[in-house]
ZAMARGU-4260 file (C-alpha; in steps of 0.2 Angstrom, whole numbers, plus 5000, padded with zeros to 4 digits):
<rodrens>
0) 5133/4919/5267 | 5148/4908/5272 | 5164/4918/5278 | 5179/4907/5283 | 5189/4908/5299
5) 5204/4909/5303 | 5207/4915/5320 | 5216/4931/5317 | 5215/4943/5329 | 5216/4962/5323
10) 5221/4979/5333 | 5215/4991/5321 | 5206/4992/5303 | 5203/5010/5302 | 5189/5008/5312
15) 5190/5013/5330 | 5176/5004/5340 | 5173/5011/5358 | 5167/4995/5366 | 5173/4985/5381
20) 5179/4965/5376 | 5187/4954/5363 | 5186/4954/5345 | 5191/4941/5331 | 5193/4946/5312
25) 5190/4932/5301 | 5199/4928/5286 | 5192/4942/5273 | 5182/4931/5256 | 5179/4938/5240
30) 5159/4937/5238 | 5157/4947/5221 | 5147/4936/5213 | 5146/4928/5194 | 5133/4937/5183
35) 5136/4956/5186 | 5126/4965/5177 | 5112/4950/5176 | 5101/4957/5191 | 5089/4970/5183
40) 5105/4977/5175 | 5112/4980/5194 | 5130/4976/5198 | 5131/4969/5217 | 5139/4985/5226
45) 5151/4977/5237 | 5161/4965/5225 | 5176/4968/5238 | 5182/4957/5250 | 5173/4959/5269
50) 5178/4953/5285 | 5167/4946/5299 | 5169/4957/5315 | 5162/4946/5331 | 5161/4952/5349
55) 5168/4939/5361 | 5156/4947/5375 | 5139/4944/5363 | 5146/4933/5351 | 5136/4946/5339
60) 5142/4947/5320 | 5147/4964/5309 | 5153/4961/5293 | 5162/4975/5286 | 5176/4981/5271
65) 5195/4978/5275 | 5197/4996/5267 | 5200/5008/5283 | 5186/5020/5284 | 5195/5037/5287
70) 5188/5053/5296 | 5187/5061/5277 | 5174/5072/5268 | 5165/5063/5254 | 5167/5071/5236
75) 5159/5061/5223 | 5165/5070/5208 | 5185/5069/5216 | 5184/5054/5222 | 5194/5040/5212
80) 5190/5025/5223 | 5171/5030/5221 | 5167/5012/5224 | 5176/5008/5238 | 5170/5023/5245
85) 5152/5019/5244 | 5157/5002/5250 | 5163/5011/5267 | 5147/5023/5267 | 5136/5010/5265
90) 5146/4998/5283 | 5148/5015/5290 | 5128/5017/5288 | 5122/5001/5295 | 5137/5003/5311
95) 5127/5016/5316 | 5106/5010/5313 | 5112/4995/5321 | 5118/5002/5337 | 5104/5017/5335
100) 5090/5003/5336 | 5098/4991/5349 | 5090/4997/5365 | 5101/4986/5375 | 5119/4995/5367
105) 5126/4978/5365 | 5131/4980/5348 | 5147/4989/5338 | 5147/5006/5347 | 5150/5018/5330
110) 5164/5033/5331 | 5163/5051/5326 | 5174/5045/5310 | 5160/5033/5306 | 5148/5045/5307
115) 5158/5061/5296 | 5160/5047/5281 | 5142/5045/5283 | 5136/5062/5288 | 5149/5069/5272
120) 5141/5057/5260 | 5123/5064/5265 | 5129/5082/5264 | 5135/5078/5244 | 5118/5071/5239
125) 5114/5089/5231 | 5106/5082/5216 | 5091/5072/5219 | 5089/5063/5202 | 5097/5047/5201
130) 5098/5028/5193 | 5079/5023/5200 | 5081/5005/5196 | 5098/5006/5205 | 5091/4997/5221
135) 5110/4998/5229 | 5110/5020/5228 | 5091/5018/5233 | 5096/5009/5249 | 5109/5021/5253
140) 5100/5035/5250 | 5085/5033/5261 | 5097/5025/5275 | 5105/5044/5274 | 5086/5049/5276
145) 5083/5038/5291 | 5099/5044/5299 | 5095/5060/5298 | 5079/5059/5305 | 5083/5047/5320
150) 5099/5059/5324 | 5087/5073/5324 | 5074/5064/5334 | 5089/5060/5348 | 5101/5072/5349
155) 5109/5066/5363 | 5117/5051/5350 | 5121/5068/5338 | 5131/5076/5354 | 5142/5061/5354
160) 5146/5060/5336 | 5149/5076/5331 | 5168/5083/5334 | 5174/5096/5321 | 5157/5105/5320
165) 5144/5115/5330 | 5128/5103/5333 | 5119/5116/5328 | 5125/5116/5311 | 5123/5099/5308
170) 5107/5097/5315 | 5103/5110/5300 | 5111/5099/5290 | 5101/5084/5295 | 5086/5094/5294
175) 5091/5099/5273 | 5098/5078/5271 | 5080/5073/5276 | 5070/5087/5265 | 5080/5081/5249
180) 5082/5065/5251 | 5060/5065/5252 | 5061/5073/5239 | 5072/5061/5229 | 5064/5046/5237
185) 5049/5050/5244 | 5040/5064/5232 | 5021/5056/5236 | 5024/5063/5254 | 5022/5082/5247
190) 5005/5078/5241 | 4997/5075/5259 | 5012/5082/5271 | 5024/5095/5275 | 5035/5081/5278
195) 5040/5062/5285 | 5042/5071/5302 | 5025/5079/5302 | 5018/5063/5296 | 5025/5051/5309
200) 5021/5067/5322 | 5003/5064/5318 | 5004/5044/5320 | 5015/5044/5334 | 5001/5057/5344
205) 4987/5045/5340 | 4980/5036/5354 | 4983/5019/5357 | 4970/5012/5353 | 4970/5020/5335
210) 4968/5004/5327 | 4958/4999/5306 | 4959/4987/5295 | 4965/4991/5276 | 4960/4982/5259
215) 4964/4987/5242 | 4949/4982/5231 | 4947/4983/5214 | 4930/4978/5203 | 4936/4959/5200
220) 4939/4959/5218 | 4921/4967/5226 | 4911/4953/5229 | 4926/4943/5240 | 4931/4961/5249
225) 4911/4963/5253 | 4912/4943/5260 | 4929/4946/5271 | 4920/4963/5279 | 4903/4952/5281
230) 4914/4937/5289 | 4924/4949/5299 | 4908/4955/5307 | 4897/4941/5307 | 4909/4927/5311
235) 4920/4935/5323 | 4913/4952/5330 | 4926/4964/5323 | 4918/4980/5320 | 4933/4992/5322
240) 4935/5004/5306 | 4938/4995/5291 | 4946/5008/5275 | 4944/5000/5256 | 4956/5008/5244
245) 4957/5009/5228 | 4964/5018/5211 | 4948/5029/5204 | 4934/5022/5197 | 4944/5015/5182
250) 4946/5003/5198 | 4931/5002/5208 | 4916/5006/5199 | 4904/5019/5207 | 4890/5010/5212
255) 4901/4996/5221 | 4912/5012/5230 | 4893/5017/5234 | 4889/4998/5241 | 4903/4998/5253
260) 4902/5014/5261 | 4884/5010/5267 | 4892/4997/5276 | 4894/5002/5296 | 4912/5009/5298
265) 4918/5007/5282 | 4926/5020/5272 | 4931/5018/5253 | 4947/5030/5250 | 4952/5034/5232
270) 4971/5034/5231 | 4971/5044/5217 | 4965/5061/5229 | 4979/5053/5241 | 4997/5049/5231
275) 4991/5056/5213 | 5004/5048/5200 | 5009/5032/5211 | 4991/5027/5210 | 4989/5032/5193
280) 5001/5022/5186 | 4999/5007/5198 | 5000/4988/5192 | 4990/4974/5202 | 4999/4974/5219
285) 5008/4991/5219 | 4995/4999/5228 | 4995/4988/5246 | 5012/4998/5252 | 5003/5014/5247
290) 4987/5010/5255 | 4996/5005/5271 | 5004/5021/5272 | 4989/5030/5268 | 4977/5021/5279
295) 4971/5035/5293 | 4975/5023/5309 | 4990/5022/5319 | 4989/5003/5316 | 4987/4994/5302
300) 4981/4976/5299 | 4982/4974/5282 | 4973/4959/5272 | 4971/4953/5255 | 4952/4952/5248
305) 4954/4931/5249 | 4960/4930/5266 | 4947/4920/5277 | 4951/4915/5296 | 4950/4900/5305
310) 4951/4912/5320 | 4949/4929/5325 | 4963/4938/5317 | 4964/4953/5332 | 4976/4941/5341
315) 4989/4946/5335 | 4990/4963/5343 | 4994/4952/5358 | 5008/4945/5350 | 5026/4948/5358
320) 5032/4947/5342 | 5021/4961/5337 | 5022/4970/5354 | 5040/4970/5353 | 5044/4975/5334
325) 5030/4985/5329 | 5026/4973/5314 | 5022/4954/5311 | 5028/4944/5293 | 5022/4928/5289
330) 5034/4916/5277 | 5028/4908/5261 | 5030/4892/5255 | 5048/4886/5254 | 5049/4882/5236
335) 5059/4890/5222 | 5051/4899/5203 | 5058/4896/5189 | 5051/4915/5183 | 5063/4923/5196
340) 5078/4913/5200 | 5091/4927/5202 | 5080/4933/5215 | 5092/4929/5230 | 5108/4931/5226
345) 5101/4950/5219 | 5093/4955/5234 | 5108/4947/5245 | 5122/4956/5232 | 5113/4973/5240
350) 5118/4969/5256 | 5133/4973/5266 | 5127/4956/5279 | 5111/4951/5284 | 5104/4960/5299
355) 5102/4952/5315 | 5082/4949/5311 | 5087/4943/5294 | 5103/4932/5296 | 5092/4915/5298
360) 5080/4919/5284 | 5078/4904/5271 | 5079/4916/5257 | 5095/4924/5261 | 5103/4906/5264
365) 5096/4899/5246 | 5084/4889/5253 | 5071/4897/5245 | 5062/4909/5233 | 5051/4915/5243
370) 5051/4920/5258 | 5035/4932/5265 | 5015/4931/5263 | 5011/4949/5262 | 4991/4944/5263
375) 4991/4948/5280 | 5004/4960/5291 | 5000/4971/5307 | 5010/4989/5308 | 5012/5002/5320
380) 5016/5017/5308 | 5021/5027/5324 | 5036/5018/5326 | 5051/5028/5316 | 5057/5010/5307
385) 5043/5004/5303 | 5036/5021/5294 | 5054/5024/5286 | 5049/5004/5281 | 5036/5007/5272
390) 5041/5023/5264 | 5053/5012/5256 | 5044/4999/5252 | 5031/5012/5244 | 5046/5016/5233
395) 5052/5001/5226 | 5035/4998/5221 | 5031/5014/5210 | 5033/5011/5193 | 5053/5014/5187
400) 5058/5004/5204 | 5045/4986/5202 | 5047/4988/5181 | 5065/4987/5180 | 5070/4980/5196
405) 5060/4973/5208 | 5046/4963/5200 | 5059/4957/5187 | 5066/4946/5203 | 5055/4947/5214
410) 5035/4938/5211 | 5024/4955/5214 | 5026/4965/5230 | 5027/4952/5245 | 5048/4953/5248
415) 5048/4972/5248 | 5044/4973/5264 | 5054/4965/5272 | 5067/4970/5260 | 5062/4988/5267
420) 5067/4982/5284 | 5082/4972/5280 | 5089/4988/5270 | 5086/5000/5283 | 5092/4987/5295
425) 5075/4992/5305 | 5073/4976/5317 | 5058/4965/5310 | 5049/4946/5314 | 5040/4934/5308
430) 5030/4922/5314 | 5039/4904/5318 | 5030/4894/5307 | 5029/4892/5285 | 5017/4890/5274
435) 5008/4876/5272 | 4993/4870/5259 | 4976/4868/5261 | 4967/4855/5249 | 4961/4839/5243
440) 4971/4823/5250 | 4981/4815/5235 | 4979/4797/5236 | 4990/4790/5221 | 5005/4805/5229
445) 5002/4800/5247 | 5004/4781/5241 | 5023/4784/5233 | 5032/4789/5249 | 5028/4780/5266
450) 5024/4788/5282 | 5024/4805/5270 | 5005/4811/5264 | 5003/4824/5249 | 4990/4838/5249
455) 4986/4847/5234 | 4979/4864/5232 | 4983/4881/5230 | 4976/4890/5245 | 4991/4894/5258
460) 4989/4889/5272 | 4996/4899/5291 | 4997/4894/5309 | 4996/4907/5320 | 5009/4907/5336
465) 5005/4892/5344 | 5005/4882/5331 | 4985/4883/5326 | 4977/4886/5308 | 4973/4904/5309
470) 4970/4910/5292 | 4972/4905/5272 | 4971/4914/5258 | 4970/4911/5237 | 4952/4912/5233
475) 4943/4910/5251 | 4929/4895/5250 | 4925/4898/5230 | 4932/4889/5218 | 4935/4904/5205
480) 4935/4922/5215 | 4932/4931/5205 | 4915/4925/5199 | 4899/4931/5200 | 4890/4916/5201
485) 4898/4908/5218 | 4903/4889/5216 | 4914/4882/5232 | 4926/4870/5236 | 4927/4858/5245
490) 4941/4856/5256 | 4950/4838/5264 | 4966/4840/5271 | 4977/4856/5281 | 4996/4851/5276
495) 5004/4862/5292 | 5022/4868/5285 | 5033/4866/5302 | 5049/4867/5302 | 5058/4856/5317
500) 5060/4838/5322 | 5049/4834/5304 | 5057/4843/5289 | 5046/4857/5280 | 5038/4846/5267
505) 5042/4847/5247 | 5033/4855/5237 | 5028/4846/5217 | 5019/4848/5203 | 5003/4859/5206
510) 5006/4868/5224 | 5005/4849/5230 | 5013/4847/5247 | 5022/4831/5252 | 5024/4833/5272
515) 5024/4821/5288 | 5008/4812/5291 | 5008/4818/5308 | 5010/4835/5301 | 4992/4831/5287
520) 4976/4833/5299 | 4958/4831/5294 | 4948/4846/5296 | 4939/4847/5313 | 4918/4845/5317
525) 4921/4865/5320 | 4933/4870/5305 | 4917/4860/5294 | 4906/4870/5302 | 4915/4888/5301
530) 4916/4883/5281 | 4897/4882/5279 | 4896/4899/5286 | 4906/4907/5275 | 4894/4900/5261
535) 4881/4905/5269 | 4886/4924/5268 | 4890/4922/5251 | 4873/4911/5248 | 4865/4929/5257
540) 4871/4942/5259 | 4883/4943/5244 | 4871/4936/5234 | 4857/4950/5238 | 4868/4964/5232
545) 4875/4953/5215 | 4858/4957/5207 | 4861/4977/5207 | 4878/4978/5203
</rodrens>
């Protein structure tokens, strides 16, 4: 999002920031945006005019309403600014996660008036119905639910925000927010906790090394989730616990449930016994947030059915990326769909500025439609953000939220997480690379534009941090995956999708890739190899089971 300068310099704003330094207030724009109303029948919730806050010491951006926030009580049902008032929550909300969640204390330091709008606000919440596909309320409710816990969790931040009342009574408070906000947000909690702080108690005293793998499986995807488990220990060793999920044996049927558990440390789990209704009413990806949350291990590497590696995936629990944020994303493709192109400017309308994990992110600078691969992720549940994360995202993909809201401008499931995160303004990364395309070399494409080749197929494509192939999903090495009779592809070409001195590629016609030739490579003596090994467990050991299933 663009916001003009104009050099102004501003005393006060209502706001009363207790920090050492220099700041500049930018001339304020008006960002409401054409279309209200378009966006899953959402209206963006902060058509008013922001300014852009910047720190001359960190040269660090908060953008917030021009409206002073006031050291007031929040009464919904009195109020006749409501909007303007949820506008000032919402700012006053995500002052005080950011500065909560910045371990170096460099950003906005929030003040006790910041935190009585937002503690007021919380306190009104009594009733615990509310608009589901209103993503804006839902957002603002579980960032009351986060603060409550966190201020609960750390009550030295509490001792130096509260002023007109005892901490004893808000801590009771806090502790009555988080209870009926899970309710309102979070009911499948109830069905195998006490609460979110019992359950992130239980990951948090996990020992480190408190590590599985989750799937979700249903019956067109058995024979590929029996291959990837066969791969994983074949290919690369990995025989740490693996947990198959699935919704009943409407999903899985019995006797393929049966087949897997006799596989050495694996566990099919029926999400049915686990979250009853979410599971009951799920639709194609809605279950891989629930699994995740479900999944018995502290961390959680989570992978489609048609993932298959070039190398061994457990590198990335050496990641800094993934050692300093407690998760790893990888980006899609940068392309746009015509199915969703609202998309964007919805999700950004929700927000009152992109957070500082999110601000250079192609799809909240229009670049693209798409923005994460959610075929493969890594999560440490016992860190407070990334649980709070994936309760969320769990949320918007039960049935009112992905029916009416998200699914209607969003492809499936893959941007709620990161959604999740960028909402609760819980840092997050992804790794530095983009998708790219694994295929057959186009001739007749390559020959239109010089020094540019074109790859063709619609298996994605990964590098892993230093810039290698790791992993592709879409179907693994069989041309239709969910057959029973196995037929594979032959592949060509690995289109990488980089982004620096070479521009990221185009994208055109049937996931065909146009990129740099430099950036097209041949697949290596050993890739070849790797393939025909895959076959050959499919050619076996998959094969072996087929004729009793």
């Amino acid at each position: 999002m663009h916001l003009p300068s104009n050099g102004k310099k501003v005393l006060a704003l209502g706001f009363f920031f207790l920090v050492t330094g220099l700041y500049q207030l930018q001339k304020p724009q008006n960002i409401a945006r054409e279309g209200c109303g378009t966006y899953g029948g959402i209206c963006p919730a902060h058509d008013g005019i922001r300014s852009n806050l910047t720190t001359a010491s960190t040269g660090k951006n908060i953008e917030f309403d021009d409206h002073p926030v006031e050291d007031i009580s929040f009464d919904p049902k009195e109020d006749e600014n409501l909007g303007d008032r949820l506008q000032q929550v919402d700012i006053a909300q995500v002052l005080l996660l950011d500065y909560f969640q910045d371990p170096s204390k460099q950003t906005v330091q929030p003040t006790k008036s910041n935190f009585s709008l937002v503690h007021s606000y919380a306190v009104s919440l009594n009733d615990t119905n509310y608009d589901r596909a209103d993503f804006s309320e839902l957002a603002r409710r579980g960032r009351a639910a986060y603060i409550s816990f966190l201020l609960n969790e750390n009550p030295k931040e509490l001792y130096s925000l509260v002023s007109d009342i005892s901490t004893g009574t808000t801590q009771q408070q806090l502790n009555q927010i988080l209870e009926k906000q899970t309710v309102s947000l979070f009911p499948f909690v109830a069905h195998k906790f006490k609460s979110i702080t019992e359950m992130h108690a239980l990951f948090a005293s996990q020992e480190q090394s408190s590590f599985g793998i989750a799937i979700t499986c249903g019956t067109s995807q058995f024979y590929i989730t029996y291959h990837v488990i066969l791969s994983l220990r074949q290919i690369f060793g990995i025989y740490d616990p693996i947990e198959v999920f699935y919704a009943g044996y409407s999903d899985l049927r019995p006797k393929m449930v049966e087949t897997l558990n006799k596989l050495k440390n694996v566990k099919t789990v029926n999400l049915l016994r686990v979250f009853p209704q979410e599971a009951s009413e799920y639709s194609s990806w809605s279950l891989k947030p629930f699994a995740i949350l479900a999944a018995s291990f502290k961390t959680v590497m989570y992978m489609d059915t048609d993932v298959l590696f070039f190398s061994n995936p457990l590198q990335v629990l050496d990641s800094n990326l993934f050692k300093k944020h407690g998760q790893l994303y990888y980006h899609d493709r940068t392309m746009f769909d015509p199915r969703t192109p609202q998309g964007p400017g919805w999700f950004q309308s929700l927000l009152t500025s992109p957070s500082p994990s999110g601000r250079s992110l192609r799809y909240l600078t229009d670049k693209t439609a798409h923005e994460m691969d959610s075929g493969f992720m890594v999560f440490d549940k016992s860190r407070p953000g990334i649980l709070f994360s994936l309760l969320l995202t769990c949320r918007m993909n039960s049935k009112i939220e992905r029916e009416k809201t998200l699914y209607e401008n969003t492809y499936g499931d893959k941007e709620s997480f990161w959604f999740a995160n960028e909402l609760l303004r819980v840092p997050y990364a992804f790794n530095p690379y983009f998708g790219g395309t694994f295929g057959y070399y186009n001739v007749g494409e390559s020959q239109k534009v010089r020094g540019r080749a074109a790859v063709c197929g619609i298996r994605l494509l990964q590098l892993n941090e230093s810039g290698d192939p790791f992993f592709w999903n879409g179907g693994g090495v069989l041309k239709d995956r969910k057959a029973t009779v196995f037929e594979f592809l032959d592949f060509e070409r690995l289109a990488l999708g980089v982004e620096g001195g070479d521009p990221k590629g185009e994208y055109f016609g049937d996931f065909c890739f146009r990129q740099a030739d430099s950036l097209v490579w041949s697949l290596t003596e050993e890739q070849m190899i790797l393939f025909e090994r895959y076959k050959a467990i499919y050619l076996t050991d998959v094969s072996a089971i087929s004729s009793f299933l």
